[in-house]
C-alpha positions as CSV (number, residue, x, y, z in Angstrom):
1,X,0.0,0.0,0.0
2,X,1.0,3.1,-0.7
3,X,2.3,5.9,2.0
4,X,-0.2,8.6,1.3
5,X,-3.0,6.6,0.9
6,X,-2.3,4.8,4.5
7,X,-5.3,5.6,6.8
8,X,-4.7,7.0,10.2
9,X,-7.1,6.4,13.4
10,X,-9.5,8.1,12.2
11,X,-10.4,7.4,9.3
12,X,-8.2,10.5,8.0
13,X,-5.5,10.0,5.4
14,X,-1.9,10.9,6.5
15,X,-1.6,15.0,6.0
16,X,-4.8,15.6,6.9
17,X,-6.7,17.4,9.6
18,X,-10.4,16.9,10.4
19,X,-13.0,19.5,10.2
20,X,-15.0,20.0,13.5
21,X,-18.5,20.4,12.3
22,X,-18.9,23.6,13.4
23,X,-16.0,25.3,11.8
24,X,-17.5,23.2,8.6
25,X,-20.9,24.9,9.0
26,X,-19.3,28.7,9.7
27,X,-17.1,28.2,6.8
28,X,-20.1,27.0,4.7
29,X,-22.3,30.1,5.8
30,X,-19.4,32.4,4.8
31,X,-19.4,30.6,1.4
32,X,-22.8,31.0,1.0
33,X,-22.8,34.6,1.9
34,X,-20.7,35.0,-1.0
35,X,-18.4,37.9,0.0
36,X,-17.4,39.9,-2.8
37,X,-15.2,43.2,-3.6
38,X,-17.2,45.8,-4.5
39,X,-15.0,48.2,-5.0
40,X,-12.5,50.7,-3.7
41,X,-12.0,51.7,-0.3
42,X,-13.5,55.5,0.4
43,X,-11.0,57.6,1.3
44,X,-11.5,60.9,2.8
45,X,-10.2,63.7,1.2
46,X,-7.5,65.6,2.7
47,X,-9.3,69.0,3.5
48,X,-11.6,67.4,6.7
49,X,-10.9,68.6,9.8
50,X,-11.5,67.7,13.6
51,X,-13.8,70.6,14.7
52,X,-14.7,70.8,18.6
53,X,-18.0,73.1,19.3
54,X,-17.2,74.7,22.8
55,X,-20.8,76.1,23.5
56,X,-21.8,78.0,26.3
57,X,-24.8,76.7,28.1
58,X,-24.8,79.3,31.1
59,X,-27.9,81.1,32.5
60,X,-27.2,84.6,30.3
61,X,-27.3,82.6,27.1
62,X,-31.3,83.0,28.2
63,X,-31.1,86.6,27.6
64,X,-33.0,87.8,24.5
65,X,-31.6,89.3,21.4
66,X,-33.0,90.8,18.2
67,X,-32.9,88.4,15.5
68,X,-34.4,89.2,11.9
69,X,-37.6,89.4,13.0
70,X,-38.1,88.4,16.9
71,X,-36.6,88.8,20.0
72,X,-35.2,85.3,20.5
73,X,-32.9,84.3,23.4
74,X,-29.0,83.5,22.4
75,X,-29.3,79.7,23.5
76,X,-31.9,79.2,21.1
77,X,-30.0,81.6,17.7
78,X,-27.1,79.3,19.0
79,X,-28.6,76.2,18.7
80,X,-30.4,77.3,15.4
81,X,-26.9,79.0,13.7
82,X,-24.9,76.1,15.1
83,X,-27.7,73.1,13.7
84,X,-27.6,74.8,10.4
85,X,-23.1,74.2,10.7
86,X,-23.8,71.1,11.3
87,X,-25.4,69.5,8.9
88,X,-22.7,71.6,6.1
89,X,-20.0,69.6,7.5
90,X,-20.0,66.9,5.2
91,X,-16.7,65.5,5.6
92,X,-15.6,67.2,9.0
93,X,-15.4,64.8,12.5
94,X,-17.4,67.2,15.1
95,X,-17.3,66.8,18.5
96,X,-19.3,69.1,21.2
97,X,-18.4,70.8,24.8
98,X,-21.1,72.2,26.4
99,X,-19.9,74.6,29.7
100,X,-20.9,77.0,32.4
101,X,-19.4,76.6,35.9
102,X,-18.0,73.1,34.8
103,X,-17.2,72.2,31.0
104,X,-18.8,68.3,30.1
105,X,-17.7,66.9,26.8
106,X,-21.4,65.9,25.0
107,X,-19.8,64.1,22.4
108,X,-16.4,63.0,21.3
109,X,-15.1,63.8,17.9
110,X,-17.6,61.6,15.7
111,X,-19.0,61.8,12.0
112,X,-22.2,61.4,13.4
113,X,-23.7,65.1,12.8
114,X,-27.2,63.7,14.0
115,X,-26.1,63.6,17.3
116,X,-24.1,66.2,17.7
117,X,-27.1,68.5,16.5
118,X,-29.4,66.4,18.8
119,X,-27.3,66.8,21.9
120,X,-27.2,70.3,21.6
121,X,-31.1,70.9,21.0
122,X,-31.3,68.9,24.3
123,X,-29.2,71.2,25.9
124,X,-30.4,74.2,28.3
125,X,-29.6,77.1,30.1
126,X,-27.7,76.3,33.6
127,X,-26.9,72.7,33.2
128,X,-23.2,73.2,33.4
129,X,-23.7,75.6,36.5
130,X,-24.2,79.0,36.5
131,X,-20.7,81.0,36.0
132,X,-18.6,80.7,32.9
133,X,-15.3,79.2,32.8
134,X,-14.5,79.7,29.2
135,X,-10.9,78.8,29.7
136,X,-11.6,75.3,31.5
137,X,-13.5,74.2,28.3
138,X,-11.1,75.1,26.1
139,X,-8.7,72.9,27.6
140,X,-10.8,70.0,27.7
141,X,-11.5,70.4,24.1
142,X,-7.8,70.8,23.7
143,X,-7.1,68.0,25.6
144,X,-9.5,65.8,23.6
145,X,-8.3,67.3,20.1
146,X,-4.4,66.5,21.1
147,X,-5.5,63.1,21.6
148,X,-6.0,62.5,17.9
149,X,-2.2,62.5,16.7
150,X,-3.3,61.9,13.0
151,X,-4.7,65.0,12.0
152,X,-3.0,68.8,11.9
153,X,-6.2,70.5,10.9
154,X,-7.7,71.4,14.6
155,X,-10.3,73.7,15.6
156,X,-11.8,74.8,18.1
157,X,-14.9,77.0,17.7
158,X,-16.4,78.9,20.7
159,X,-19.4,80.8,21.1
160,X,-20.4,82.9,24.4
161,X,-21.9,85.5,25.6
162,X,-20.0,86.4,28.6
163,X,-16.2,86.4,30.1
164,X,-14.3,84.1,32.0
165,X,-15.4,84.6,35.6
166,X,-14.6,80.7,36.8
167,X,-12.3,78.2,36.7
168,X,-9.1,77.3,37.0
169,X,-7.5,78.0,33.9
170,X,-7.7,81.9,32.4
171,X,-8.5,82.4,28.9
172,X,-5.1,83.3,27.9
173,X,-3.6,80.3,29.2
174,X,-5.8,78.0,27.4
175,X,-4.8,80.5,24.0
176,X,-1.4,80.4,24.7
177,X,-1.8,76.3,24.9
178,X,-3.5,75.9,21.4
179,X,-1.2,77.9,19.5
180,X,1.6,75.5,21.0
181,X,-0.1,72.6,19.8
182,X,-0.9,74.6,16.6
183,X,-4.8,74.4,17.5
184,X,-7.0,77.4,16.4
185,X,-9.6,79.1,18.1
């Protein structure tokens, strides 16, 4: 008899493994799925940016303000002017910090412009506290935009109303920390 067709114990010729049946089944399922190439991978082009939204959420956002044809309160023009952003930023990661007393990062940097526009029209006056520590928020979003090593187009937009009256980091030292890191505000 010939070497390679010599059975071994189980019933197996030499060189040979046996299937267990459930890899058999998962590999037949994958068959059946037929996976196929459909084409190339998406690549994103090289203009996107990571863009944190540093919103102030303090009680004098509830003041009103002239818009085109209302008085509306500045929460509420933020929320519309900043929703409108949004949904333009086609290719842009957005992530959101919403601050007052204490700055609370909403959402991280995501491509998910849904949410981030639906956090913020959850969002009201005096949830963050009642001060505004403008430069405490900037550096948590520029703590959460150093993070991301791949990128060297960071921003940081901010919209307040008021000055920095809290915290523990001034304004200027959160300025001077972004334009080390090469982060605009």
């Amino acid at each position: 008899m010939k070497n390679h067709l010599r059975k071994s114990p189980g019933n197996v010729p030499d060189g040979h493994q046996k299937i267990e049946p459930k890899t058999a089944r998962t590999l037949l399922v994958i068959a059946a799925a037929r996976p196929q190439l459909v084409g190339e991978p998406y690549r994103l082009k090289a203009e996107n940016r990571d863009i944190m939204l540093v919103i102030d959420i303090s009680p004098s956002m509830l003041q009103p303000d002239l818009s085109r044809t209302q008085r509306i309160d500045r929460l509420t023009a933020v929320k519309a002017v900043v929703g409108s952003f949004v949904q333009k930023r086609t290719e842009d990661r957005l992530g959101l910090i919403l601050f007052g007393t204490r700055a609370y990062v909403q959402s991280p940097l995501t491509f998910d412009k849904n949410a981030v526009a639906e956090i913020l029209n959850n969002a009201d006056a005096g949830m963050a506290g009642n001060s505004t520590s403008i430069g405490d928020a900037l550096g948590l979003a520029l703590k959460n935009l150093r993070e991301e090593k791949e990128k060297n187009n960071k921003v940081i937009i901010l919209l307040t109303d008021g000055e920095n009256n809290d915290g523990s980091l001034s304004m200027a030292q959160a300025i001077g920390l972004a334009e080390k890191e090469g982060i605009k505000i």
